[in-house]
C-alpha positions as CSV (number, residue, x, y, z in Angstrom):
1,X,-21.2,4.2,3.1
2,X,-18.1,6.1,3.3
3,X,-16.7,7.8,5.7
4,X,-13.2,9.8,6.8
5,X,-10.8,9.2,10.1
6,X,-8.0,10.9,11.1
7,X,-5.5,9.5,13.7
8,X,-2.7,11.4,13.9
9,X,-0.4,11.3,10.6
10,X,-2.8,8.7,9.5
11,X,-5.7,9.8,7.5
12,X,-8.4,7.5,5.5
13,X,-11.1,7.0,3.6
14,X,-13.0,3.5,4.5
15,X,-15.9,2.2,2.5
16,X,-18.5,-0.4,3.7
17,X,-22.1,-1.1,3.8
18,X,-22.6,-0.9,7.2
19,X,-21.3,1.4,10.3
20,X,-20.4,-1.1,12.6
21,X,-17.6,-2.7,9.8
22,X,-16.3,1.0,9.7
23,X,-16.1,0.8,13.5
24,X,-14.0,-2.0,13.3
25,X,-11.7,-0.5,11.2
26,X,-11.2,2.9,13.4
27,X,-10.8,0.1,16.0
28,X,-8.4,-2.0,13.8
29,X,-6.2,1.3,12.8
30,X,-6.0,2.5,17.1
31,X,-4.3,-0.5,18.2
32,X,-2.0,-1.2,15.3
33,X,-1.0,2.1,15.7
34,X,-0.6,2.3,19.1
35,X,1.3,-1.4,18.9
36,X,3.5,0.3,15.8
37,X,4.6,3.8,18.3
38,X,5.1,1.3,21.5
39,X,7.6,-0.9,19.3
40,X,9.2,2.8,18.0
41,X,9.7,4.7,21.1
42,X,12.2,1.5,21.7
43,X,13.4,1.1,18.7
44,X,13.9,4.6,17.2
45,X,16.2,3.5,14.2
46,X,12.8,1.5,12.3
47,X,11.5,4.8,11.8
48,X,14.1,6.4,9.8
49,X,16.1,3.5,8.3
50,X,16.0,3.2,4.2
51,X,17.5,-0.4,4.8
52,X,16.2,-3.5,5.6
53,X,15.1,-4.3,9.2
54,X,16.4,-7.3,10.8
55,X,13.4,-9.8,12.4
56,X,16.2,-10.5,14.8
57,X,17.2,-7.0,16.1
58,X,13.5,-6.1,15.9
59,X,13.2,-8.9,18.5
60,X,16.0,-7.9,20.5
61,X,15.5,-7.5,24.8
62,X,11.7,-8.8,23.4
63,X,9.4,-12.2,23.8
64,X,8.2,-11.3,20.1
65,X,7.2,-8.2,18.2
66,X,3.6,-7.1,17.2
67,X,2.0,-8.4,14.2
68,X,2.0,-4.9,12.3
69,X,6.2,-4.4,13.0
70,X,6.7,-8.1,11.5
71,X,4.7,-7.6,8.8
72,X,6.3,-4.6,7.6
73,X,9.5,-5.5,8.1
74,X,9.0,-9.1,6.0
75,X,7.1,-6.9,3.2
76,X,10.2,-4.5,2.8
77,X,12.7,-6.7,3.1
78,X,11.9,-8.4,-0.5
79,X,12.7,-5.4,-1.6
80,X,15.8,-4.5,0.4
81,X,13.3,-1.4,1.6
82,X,13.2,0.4,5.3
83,X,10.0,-0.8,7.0
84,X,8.4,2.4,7.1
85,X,8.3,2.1,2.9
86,X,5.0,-0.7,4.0
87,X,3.9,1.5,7.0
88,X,0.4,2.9,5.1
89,X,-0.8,0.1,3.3
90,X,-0.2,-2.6,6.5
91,X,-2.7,0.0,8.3
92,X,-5.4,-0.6,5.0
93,X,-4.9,-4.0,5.4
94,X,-5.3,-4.7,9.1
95,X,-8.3,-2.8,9.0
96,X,-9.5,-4.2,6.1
97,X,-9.1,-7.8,8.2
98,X,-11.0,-6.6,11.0
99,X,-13.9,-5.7,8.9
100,X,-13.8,-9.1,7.2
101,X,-13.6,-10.8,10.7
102,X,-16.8,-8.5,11.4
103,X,-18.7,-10.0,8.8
104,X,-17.9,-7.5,6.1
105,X,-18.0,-9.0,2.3
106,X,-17.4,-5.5,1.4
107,X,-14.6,-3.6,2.5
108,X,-12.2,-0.8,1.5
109,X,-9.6,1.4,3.1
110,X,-7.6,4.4,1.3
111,X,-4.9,5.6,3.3
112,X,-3.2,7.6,1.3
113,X,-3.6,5.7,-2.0
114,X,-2.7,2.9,-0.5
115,X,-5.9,1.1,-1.5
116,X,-6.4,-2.3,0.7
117,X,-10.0,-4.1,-0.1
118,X,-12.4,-7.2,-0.9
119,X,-15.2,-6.7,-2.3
120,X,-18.8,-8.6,-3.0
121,X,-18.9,-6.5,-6.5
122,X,-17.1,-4.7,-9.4
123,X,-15.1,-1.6,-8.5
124,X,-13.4,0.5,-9.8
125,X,-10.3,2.3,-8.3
126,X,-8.9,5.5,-9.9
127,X,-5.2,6.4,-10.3
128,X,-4.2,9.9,-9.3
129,X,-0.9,11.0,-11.3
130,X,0.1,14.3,-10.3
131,X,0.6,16.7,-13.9
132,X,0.0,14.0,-15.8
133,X,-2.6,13.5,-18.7
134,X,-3.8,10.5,-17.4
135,X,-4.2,11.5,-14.3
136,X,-7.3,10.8,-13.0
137,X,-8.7,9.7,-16.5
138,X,-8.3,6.0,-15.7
139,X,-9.6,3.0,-13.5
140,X,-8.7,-0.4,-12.5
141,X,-11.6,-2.4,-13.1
142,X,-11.4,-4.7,-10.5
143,X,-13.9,-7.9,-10.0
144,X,-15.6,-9.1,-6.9
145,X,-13.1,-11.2,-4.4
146,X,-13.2,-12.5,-1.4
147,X,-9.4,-12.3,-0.8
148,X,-7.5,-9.6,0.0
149,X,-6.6,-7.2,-2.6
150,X,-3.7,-4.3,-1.9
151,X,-3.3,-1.7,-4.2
152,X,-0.7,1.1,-3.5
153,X,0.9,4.0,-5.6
154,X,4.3,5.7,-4.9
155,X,4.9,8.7,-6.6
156,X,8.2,10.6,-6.8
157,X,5.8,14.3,-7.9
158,X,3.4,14.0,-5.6
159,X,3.3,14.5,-2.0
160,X,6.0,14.3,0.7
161,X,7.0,11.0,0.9
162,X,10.9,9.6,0.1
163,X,11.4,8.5,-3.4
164,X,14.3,8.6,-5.7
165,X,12.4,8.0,-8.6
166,X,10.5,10.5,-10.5
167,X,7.0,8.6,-11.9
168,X,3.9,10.7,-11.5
169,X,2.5,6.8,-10.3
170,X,3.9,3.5,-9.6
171,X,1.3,1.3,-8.9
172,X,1.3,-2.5,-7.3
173,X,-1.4,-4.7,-7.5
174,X,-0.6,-7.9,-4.9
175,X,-2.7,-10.1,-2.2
176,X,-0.9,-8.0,0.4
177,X,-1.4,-4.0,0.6
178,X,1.3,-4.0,2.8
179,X,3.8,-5.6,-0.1
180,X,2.2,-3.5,-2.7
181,X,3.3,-0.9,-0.5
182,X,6.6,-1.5,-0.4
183,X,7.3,-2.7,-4.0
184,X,5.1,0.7,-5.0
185,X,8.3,2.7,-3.4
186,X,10.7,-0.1,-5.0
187,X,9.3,0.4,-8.7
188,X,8.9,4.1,-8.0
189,X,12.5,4.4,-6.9
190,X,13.5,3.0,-10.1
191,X,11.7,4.9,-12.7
192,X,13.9,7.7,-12.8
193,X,13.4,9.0,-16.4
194,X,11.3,7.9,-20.0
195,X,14.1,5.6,-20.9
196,X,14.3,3.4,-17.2
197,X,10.6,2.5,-16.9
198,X,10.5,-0.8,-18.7
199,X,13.5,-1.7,-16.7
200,X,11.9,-0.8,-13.7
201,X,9.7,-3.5,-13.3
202,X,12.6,-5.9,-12.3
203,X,12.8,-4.2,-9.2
204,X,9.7,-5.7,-7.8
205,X,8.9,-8.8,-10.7
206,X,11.1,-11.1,-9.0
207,X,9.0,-11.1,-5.6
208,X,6.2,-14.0,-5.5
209,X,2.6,-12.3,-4.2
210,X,3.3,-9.5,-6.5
211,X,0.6,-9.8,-9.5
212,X,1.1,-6.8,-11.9
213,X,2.1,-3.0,-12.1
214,X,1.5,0.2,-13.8
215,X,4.3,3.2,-14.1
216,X,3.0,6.6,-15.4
217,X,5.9,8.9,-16.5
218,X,4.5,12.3,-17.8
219,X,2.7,11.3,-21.3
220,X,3.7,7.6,-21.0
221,X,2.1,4.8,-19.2
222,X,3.7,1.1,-19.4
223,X,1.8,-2.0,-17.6
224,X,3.8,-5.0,-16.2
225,X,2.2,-8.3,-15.0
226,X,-1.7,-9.8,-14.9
227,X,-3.8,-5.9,-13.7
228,X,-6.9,-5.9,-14.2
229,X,-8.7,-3.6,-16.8
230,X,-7.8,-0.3,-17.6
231,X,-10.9,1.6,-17.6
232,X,-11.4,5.7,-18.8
233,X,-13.1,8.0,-16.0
């Protein structure tokens, strides 16, 4: 079962078995959200900084801060990253966790290709890479897991988002979506041409949690770290 929700600039794609685990994602995604604009309308800056985000100034004239602020701000800070560059995949995840807590053993939310899942069974998840050849021609083969699995792409020739790099895909594969996120717009912002993408990679390698990545380039793809299997479409 698979089914789309919009929520303002937030649109996903959230695959289950049954209705009531895609409930408790909708759920999931409403109060983040609403706990993530609360925070904002305060705190202006942590919507439009390309810096780090002090926990500290965060926390500022408040008893603590809401789970989806702190997480994005710890997940771009390893990358010396504006919290915003997490914002999508911490949505996928905490959804993703409400679905688990609702019983789900299969799970998966797209926002945006930001991919956060577990899953009961093989997937497979496709990359989409702009103008590229292999766009859309390959797969991660992924195998059944109980733990949480976060998959994001940045891309600096598709969509609207901020990148400096120019990659068709970055990809991160991490236990977090929210860190793949972020590293995703770190490796991205690093492969600026043919020659810089095996370099790239040591923007994010250094950061424990992250497992592997992929960097498409036009006519060139270069892997990094443990991914799973590349499959053809």
């Amino acid at each position: 079962m698979r089914e789309s929700f919009r929520l303002k600039e937030t649109f996903v794609w959230i695959t289950a078995d049954e209705k009531r685990h895609i409930e408790a994602a909708k759920d999931e995604i409403k109060e983040r959200r609403k706990d993530l604009e609360r925070f904002v309308r305060w705190h202006p800056y942590f919507l439009v900084t390309l810096e780090s985000y002090p926990v500290d100034e965060a926390e500022s004239g408040n008893d603590s801060i809401s789970a989806i602020v702190r997480r994005m701000i710890e997940s771009s800070e390893k990358f010396g990253l504006g919290p915003m560059s997490a914002v999508a995949g911490a949505l996928a995840e905490f959804a993703v966790e409400a679905m688990r807590d609702a019983g789900a053993t299969y799970a998966m939310v797209d926002n945006g290709g930001d991919v956060a899942l577990i899953s009961d069974r093989e997937l497979l998840v496709g990359i989409y890479a702009g103008e590229s050849p292999f766009s859309n021609k390959i797969a991660l083969k992924l195998k059944p897991s109980a733990s949480m699995v976060g998959i994001c792409t940045s891309s600096g020739t598709v969509g609207h988002s901020i990148s400096f790099g120019h990659a068709d895909a970055a990809t991160v594969i991490s236990n977090s979506a929210s860190l793949s996120d972020a590293a995703a717009t770190a490796l991205c912002n690093s492969a600026t041409d043919a020659q810089s993408i095996s370099k790239a990679f040591h923007a994010i390698n250094h950061v424990e949690g992250v497992e592997g990545a992929l960097v498409i380039y036009n006519d060139k793809l270069a892997t990094w770290g443990r991914i799973p299997e590349i499959a053809r479409l």
